[in-house]
N, C-alpha and C positions, 0 to 999 in steps of 0.2 A: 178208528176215526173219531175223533170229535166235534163235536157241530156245535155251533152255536145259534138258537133256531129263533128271532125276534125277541132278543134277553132286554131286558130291560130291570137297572135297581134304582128304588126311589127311596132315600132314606125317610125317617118318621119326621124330622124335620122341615121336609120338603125338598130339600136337597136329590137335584137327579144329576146321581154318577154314570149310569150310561143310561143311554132314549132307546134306541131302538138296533140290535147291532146282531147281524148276520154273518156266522163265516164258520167254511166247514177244511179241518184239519188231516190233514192224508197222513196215514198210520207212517210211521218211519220220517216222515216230516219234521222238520225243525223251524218255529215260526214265531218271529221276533215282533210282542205290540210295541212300540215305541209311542210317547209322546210327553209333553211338558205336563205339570204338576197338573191335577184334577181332567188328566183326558180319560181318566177308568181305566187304565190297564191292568194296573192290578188287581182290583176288583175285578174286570170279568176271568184273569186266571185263578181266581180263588174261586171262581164260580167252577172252576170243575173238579175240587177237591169238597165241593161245599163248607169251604170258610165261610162263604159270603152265597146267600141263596138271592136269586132273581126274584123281584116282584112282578115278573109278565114275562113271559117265554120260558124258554126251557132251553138245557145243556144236556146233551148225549153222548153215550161212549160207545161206538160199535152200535147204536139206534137206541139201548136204553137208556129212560131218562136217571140222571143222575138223584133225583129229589126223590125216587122211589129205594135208595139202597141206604143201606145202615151206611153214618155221617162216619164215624168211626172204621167203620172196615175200607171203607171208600179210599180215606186218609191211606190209610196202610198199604194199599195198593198202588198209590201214588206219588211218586217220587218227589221231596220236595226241598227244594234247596234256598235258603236266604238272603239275604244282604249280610247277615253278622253272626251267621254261620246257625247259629242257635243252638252249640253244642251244652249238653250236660255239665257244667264243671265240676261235678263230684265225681264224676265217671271218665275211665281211661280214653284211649283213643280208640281201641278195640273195643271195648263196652257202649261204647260210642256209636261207632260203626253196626253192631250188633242188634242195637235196640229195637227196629223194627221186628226184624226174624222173630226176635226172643220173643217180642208181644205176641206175634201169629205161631207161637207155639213150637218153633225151631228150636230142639234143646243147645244149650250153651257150648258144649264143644265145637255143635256142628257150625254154630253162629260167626265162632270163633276162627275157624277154621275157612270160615266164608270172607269176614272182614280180615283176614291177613291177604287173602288175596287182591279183593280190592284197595287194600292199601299198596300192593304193586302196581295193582292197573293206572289206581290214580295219581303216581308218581310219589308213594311215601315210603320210607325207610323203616326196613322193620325193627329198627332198633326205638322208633316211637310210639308203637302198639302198648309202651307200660306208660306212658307221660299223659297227662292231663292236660285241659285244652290253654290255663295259663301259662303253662309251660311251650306252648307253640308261637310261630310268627303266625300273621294273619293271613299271610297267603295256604301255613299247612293247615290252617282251621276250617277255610273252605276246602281244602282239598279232601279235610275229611269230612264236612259237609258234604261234597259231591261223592263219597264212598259211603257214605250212611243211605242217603238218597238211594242207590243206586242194589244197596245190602239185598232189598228184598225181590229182584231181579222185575222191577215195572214194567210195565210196556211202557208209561207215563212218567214224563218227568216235565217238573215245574218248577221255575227257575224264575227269582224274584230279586231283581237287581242282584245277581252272586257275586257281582268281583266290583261294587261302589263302594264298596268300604277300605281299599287294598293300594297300596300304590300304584302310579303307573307301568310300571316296571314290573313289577307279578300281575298286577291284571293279563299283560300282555302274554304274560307264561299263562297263566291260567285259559284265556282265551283259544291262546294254542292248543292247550289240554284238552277243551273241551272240545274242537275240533277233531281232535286223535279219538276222542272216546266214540265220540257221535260217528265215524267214521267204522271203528269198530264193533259199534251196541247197534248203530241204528233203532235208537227211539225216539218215541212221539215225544217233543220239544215244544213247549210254549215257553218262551223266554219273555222275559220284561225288562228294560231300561229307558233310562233319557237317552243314550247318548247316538248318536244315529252310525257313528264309526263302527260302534260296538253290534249295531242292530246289523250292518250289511255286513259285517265279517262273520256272523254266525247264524246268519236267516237264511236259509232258501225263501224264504219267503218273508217281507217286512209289511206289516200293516203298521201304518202312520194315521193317529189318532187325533181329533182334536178335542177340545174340552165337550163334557157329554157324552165321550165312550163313539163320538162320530169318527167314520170312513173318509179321512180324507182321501187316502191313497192305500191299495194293496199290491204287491207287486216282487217284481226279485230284484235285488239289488241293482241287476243291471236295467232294467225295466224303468225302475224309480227314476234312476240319472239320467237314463236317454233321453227319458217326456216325463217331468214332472207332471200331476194332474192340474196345479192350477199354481198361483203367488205363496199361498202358504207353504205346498210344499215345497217350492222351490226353494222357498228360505231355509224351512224347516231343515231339507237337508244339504244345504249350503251350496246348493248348485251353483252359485256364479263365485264360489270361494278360489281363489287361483289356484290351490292343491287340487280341486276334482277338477280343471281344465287342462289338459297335459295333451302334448302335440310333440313329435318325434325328431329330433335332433343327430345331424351324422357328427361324431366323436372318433378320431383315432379308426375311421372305417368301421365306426360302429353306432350301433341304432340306439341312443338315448332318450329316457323317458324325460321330458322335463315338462315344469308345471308354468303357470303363468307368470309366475315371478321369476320363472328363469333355474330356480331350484333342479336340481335329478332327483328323479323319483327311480329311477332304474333303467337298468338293462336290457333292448328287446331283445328277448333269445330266438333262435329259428324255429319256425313253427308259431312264429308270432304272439308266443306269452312273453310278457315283463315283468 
């Protein structure tokens, strides 16, 4: 479990990126901070890898505190994935993948041997284990972002806008992927984005942020939409947009999803999912 227990960062400038922010993470959880530019989300997940140290509270993993363990071994235990992948360019896709293991002391065969498989899991071709990361599109750069990440088998993985750099069209695979994985690994999940589509398709859990690291709203995706907590969030995640209003249409003796402009969102099947 992760906690976040009255964190609080205040830069030397005087600058306060988060005030005062409470919330505790259930192991096997996946749990999306969402919010616009300076709401602290990334900052408080870099507070559990200790990128970024709290100036008042403290952050826990399984109860201890993180500020007490080597900044460095911490890292290595923690899965971490970025917006622009952050690959080596002098180093293979495999060497890539590997680099954690090899730091904590996994000899290179076995490293080896470790990163061809996650390049199956995470949908890559072993014929790209010898290419180098300019040599990839940017959807396979995160994808072995998310096998490097994942190389030194975490409980933790941290996730910092990974698919803002990508087009619409691989994000969309990529999202799916992450889905299949998380399904399969079940691990602890702190994910970070703007985008609020991105947050409900991959949160069990979304906290909605406003500037200062505040709570406007925590909740599950479906939770969020049923009652937003107030105006902001309603905006924030487009509640009165006519794609999240959708009311059931008879089609051809059949149950269509349509939205408020009249659009089909889908199919009800029996059993009542669409």
């Amino acid at each position: 479990m992760i906690a976040f227990e009255s964190v609080g960062k205040t830069y030397p400038d005087g600058t306060v990126a988060v005030a005062d922010f409470d919330l505790e993470i259930a192991s096997h959880e996946s749990v999306v901070l969402v919010g616009t530019s300076g709401s602290g989300k990334t900052t408080l997940m870099r507070m559990v890898n200790r990128m970024v140290d709290p100036t008042q509270g403290r952050v826990t993993i399984d109860g201890e505190d993180v500020a007490a363990t080597d900044p460095v071994a911490l890292r290595r235990s923690v899965g971490y994935v970025m917006q622009a992948s952050g690959l080596l360019p002098h180093r293979t896709v495999l060497d890539n993948i590997a680099t954690v293991p090899v730091l904590r002391g996994t000899g290179k065969a076995q490293a080896h041997e470790r990163a061809a498989e996650l390049m199956e899991v995470v949908g890559l071709e072993e014929s790209m284990a010898s290419r180098y990361p300019s040599q990839l599109s940017g959807g396979q750069q995160q994808r072995v972002g998310v096998a490097r990440a994942l190389a030194a088998d975490p409980n933790i993985l941290l996730m910092d806008e990974p698919f803002g750099a990508v087009d619409p069209i691989v994000r969309a695979e990529l999202q799916t992927e992450l889905l299949r994985l998380q399904r399969e690994l079940r691990k602890t999940i702190v994910f970070v984005t703007h985008d609020i589509d991105e947050a409900f398709l991959v949160g069990d859990r979304v906290v909605i942020l406003k500037p200062g690291g505040h709570i406007a709203q925590i909740g599950t995706p479906e939770q969020i939409l049923a009652e937003p907590a107030d105006d902001f969030v309603r905006s924030f995640v487009g509640a009165d947009r006519a794609e999240r209003r959708l009311h059931l249409q008879q089609v051809a003796g059949r149950e269509v999803v349509v939205d408020a402009s009249g659009r089909a969102a889908g199919v009800l099947e029996q059993g009542g999912t669409p």
